[in-house]
C-alpha positions in Angstrom: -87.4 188.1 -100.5 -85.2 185.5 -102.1 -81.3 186.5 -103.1 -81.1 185.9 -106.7 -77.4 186.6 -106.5 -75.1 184.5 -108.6 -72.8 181.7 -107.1 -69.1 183.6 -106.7 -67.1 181.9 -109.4 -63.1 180.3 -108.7 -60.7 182.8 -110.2 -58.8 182.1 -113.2 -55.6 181.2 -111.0 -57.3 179.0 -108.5 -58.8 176.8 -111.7 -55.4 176.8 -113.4 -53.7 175.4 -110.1 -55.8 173.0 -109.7 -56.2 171.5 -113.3 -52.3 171.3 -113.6 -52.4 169.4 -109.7 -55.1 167.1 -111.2 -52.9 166.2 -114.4 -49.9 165.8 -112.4 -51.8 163.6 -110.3 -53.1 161.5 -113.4 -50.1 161.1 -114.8 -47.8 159.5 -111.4 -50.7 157.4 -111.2 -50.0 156.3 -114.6 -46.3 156.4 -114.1 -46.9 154.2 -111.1 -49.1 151.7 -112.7 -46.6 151.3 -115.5 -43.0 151.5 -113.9 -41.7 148.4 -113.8 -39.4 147.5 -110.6 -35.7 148.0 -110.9 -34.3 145.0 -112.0 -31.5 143.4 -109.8 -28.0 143.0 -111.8 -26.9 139.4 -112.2 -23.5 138.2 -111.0 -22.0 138.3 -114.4 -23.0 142.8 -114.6 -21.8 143.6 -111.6 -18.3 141.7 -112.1 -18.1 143.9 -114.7 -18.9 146.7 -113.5 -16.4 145.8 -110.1 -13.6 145.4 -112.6 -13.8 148.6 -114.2 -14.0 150.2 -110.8 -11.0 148.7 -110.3 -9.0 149.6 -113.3 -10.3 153.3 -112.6 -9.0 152.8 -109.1 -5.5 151.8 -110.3 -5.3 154.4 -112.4 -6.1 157.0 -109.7 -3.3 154.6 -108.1 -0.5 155.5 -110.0 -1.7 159.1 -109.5 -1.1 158.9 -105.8 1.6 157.1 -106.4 3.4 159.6 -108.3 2.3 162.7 -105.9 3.3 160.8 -103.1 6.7 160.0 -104.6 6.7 163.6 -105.4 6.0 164.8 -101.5 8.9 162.4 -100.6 11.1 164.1 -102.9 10.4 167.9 -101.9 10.9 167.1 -98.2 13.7 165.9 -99.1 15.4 169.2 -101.3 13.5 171.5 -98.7 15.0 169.9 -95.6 18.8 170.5 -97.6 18.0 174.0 -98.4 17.2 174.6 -95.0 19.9 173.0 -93.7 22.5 175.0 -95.8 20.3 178.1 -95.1 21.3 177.4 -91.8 25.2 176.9 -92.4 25.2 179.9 -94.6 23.8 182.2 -91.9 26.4 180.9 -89.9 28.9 182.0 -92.2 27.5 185.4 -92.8 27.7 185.7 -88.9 31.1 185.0 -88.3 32.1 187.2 -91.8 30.1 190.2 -89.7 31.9 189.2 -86.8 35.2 189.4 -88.4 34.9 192.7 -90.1 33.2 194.4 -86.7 36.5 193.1 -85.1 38.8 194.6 -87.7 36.8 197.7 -87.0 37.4 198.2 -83.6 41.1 196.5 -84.0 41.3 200.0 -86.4 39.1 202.5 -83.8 41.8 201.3 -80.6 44.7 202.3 -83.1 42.9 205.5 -84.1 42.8 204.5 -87.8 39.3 203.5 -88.5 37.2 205.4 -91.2 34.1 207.1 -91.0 32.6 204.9 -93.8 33.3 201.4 -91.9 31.3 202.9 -89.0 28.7 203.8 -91.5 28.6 200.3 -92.4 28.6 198.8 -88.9 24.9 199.9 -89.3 23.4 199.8 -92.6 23.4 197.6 -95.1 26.3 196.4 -96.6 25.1 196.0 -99.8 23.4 199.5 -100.1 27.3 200.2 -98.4 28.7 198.8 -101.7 26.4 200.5 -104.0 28.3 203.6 -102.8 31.4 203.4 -105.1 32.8 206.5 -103.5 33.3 205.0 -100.4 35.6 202.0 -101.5 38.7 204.1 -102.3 38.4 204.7 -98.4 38.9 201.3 -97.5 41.6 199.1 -97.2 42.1 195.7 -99.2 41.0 193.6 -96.4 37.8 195.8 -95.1 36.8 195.3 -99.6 37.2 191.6 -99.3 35.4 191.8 -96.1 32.3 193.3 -97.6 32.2 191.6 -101.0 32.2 187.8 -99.1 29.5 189.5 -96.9 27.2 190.8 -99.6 27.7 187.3 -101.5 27.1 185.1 -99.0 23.6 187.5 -98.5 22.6 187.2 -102.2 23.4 183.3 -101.9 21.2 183.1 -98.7 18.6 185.4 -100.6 18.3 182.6 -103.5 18.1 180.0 -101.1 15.0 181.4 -99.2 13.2 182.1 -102.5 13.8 178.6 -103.3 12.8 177.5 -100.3 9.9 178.7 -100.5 8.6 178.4 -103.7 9.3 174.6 -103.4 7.2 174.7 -100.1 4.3 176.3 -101.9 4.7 173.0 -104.7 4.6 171.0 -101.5 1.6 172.6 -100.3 -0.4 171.7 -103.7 1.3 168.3 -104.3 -0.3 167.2 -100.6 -3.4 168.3 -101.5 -3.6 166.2 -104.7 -2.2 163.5 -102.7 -5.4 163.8 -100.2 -7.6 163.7 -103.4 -6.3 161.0 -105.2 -6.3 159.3 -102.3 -10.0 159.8 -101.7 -10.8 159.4 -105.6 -9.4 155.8 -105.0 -11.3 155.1 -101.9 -14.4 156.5 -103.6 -14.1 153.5 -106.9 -13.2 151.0 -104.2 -16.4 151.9 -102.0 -18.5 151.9 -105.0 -17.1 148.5 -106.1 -18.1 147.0 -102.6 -21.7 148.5 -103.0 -21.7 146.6 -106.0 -20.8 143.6 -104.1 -22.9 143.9 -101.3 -26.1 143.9 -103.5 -25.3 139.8 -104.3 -26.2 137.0 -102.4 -24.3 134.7 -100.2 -24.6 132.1 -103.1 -23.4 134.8 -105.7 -20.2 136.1 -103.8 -19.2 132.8 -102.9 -19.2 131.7 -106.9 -17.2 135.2 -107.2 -14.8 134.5 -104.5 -14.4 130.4 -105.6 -13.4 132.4 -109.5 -11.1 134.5 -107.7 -9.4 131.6 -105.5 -9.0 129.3 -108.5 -7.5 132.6 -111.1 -5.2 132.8 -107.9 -4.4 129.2 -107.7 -3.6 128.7 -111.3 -1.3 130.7 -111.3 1.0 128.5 -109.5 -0.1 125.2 -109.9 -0.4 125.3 -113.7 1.4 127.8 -115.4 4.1 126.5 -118.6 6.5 128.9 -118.2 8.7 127.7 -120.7 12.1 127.6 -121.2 12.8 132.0 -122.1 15.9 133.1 -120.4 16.4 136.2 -118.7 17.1 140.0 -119.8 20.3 140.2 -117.1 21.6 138.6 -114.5 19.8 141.9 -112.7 16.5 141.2 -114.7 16.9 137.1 -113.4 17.2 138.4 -109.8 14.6 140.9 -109.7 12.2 138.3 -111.4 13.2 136.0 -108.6 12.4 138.2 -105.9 9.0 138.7 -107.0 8.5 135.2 -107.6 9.0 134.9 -103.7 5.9 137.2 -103.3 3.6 134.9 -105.1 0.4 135.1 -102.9 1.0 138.3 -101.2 -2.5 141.2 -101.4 -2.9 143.8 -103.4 -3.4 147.1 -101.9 -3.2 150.5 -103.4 -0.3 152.5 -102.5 2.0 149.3 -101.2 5.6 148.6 -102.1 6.1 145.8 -99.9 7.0 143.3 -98.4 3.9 142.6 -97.0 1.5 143.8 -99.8 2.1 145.7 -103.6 0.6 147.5 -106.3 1.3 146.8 -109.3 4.7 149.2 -109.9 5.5 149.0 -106.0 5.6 145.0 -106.9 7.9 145.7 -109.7 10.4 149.1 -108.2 10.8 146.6 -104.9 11.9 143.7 -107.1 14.4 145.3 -108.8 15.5 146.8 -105.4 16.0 143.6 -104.4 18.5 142.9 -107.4 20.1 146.5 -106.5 18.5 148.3 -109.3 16.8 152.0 -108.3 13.9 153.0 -110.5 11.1 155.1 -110.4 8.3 154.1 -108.5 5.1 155.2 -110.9 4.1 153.1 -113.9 4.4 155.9 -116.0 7.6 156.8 -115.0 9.2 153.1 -114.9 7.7 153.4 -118.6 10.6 156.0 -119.9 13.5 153.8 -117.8 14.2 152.5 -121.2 13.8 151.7 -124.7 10.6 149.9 -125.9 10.5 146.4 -126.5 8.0 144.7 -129.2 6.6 141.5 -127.2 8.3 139.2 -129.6 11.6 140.9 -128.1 10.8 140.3 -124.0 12.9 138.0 -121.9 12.2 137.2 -118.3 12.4 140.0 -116.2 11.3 142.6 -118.6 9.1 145.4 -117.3 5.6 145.0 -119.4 3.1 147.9 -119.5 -0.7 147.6 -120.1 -3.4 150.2 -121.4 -3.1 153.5 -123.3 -2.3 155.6 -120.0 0.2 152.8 -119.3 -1.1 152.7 -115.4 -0.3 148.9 -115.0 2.9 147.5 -114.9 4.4 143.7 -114.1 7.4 141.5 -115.2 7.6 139.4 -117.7 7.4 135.6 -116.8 8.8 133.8 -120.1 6.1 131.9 -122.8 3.4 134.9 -123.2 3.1 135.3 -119.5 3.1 137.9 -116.7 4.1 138.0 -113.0 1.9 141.4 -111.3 -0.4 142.8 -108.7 -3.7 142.5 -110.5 -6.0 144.6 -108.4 -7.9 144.9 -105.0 -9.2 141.7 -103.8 -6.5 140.0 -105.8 -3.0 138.5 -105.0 0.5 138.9 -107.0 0.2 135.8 -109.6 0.9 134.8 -113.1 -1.6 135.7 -115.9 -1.7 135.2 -119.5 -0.4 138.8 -121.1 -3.3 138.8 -123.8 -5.5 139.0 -120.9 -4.7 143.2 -120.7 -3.9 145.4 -123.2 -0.2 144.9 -124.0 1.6 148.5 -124.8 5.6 147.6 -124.6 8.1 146.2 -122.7 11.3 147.8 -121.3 14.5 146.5 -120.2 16.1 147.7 -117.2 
């Protein structure tokens, strides 16, 4: 006899599944049909793109700069504070020493009081919080304790210092390590960018960048402006003499600058000491308007002031540009002109 049983029908689950597989199918297909392929960027987009990475990467710059400047100076107060930790434990030793040997000068002559013995093994200052006990020394043993419990306090102040600067230390490396790697990071991006031109493209890139470098010092009018100082003329000089020479991030010479190791070397040169971040060589003095700058002047660029050169005389500037660039003249209305400062 024949089964008239019906056909087992695809639960309600099973059906959904595989209507919402089919329409996802459907529509990649259609996405695939219609996506166009990614359009390569011209030479033009990715300069642009390369010089903001950059200006990002010189900004992070001056960040490094300024924790690394920071390091320098921490080491620096630590190491001192150590060292007079040092010295001051020596004292404290030889004021122990001295009072132990006016002890026992007092035991041998059968004078010595119970309370100095009482001290030769606690604490002296917990021994001076016990007023009752100075009436039962003499003047020298109270002189004695007081230099002792001073030079402790001092030493006590010195240790917290000490350390509390080590912990800033601690944290200041750390951002060092990051900015450091946020800089790496633009630069790396910007050379992906690069890499995705051809041969025909970064040569016409690297011919633009060879001839902005050559200008610089085969055709700049610099004009007769005369200089800030006699400082301000020898500073100028000395960077003159490192026309040519790479940028690279972190650099203050003499080999290779950023842009405020270019300018805190230069005024080295003409004995001058300033700070060595942008920002910080921005607050060495007062603000100039740019019809006020003579040659030498330091000139800073873009709201966050992260780019710094010299002024060169008739509307021109003498900096480290950025990677892949050398120290040169260029035109100050080519950045974003802030203020100039005299040193």
């Amino acid at each position: 006899m024949a089964s008239h049983r019906r056909p087992k029908q695809p639960s309600r689950t099973r059906v959904t599944v595989l209507t919402t597989a089919a329409a996802a199918a459907v529509v990649l297909s259609a996405n695939a049909a219609n996506a166009a392929p990614s359009e390569k960027l011209g030479k033009d987009e990715v300069k642009a793109k390369v010089d903001t990475l950059y200006e990002q990467a010189e900004q992070a710059t001056e960040k490094y700069n300024g924790a690394k400047e920071k390091q320098q100076k921490l080491q620096k107060e630590i190491s001192t504070i150590q060292d007079n930790v040092a010295r001051g434990q020596e004292e404290l030793n030889k004021l122990r020493d001295g009072l132990g040997s006016l002890a026992t000068a007092q035991y041998r002559s059968g004078g010595i009081d119970p309370s100095v013995q009482l001290f030769l093994s606690a604490d002296p200052d917990d021994y001076l919080d016990k007023a009752s006990t100075l009436d039962q020394l003499s003047g020298q043993q109270v002189e004695a304790l007081k230099k002792i419990q001073d030079k402790q306090r001092q030493l006590a102040q010195e240790r917290a210092e000490a350390t509390e600067k080590l912990k800033d230390l601690a944290a200041t490396r750390t951002e060092l390590g990051n900015k450091k790697k946020e800089v790496q990071g633009k630069l790396a991006e910007a050379q992906k960018l690069l890499n995705t031109l051809t041969a025909k493209e970064k040569a016409a890139l690297a011919a633009e960048q060879q001839r902005a470098n050559r200008s610089s010092t085969d055709r700049v009018d610099l004009g007769n402006d005369t200089s800030a100082s006699g400082r301000a003329a020898a500073a100028f000089s000395a960077a003159q003499s490192k026309i040519g020479t790479p940028y690279v991030y972190g650099a203050s010479g003499p080999s290779s600058f950023d842009c405020s190791g270019l300018t805190s070397w230069a005024y080295a040169q003409a004995g001058v000491s300033i700070p060595r971040t942008s920002e910080a060589q921005a607050g060495y003095g007062a603000h100039l308007s740019m019809s006020q700058l003579q040659v030498g002047d330091l000139v800073f660029f873009y709201g966050d002031l992260h780019h710094v050169g010299l002024y060169a005389g008739n509307g021109q500037v003498l900096h480290a540009p950025h990677t892949g660039a050398v120290v040169r003249y260029e035109s100050i209305n080519n950045m974003p002109f802030q203020f100039g400062v005299r040193v």
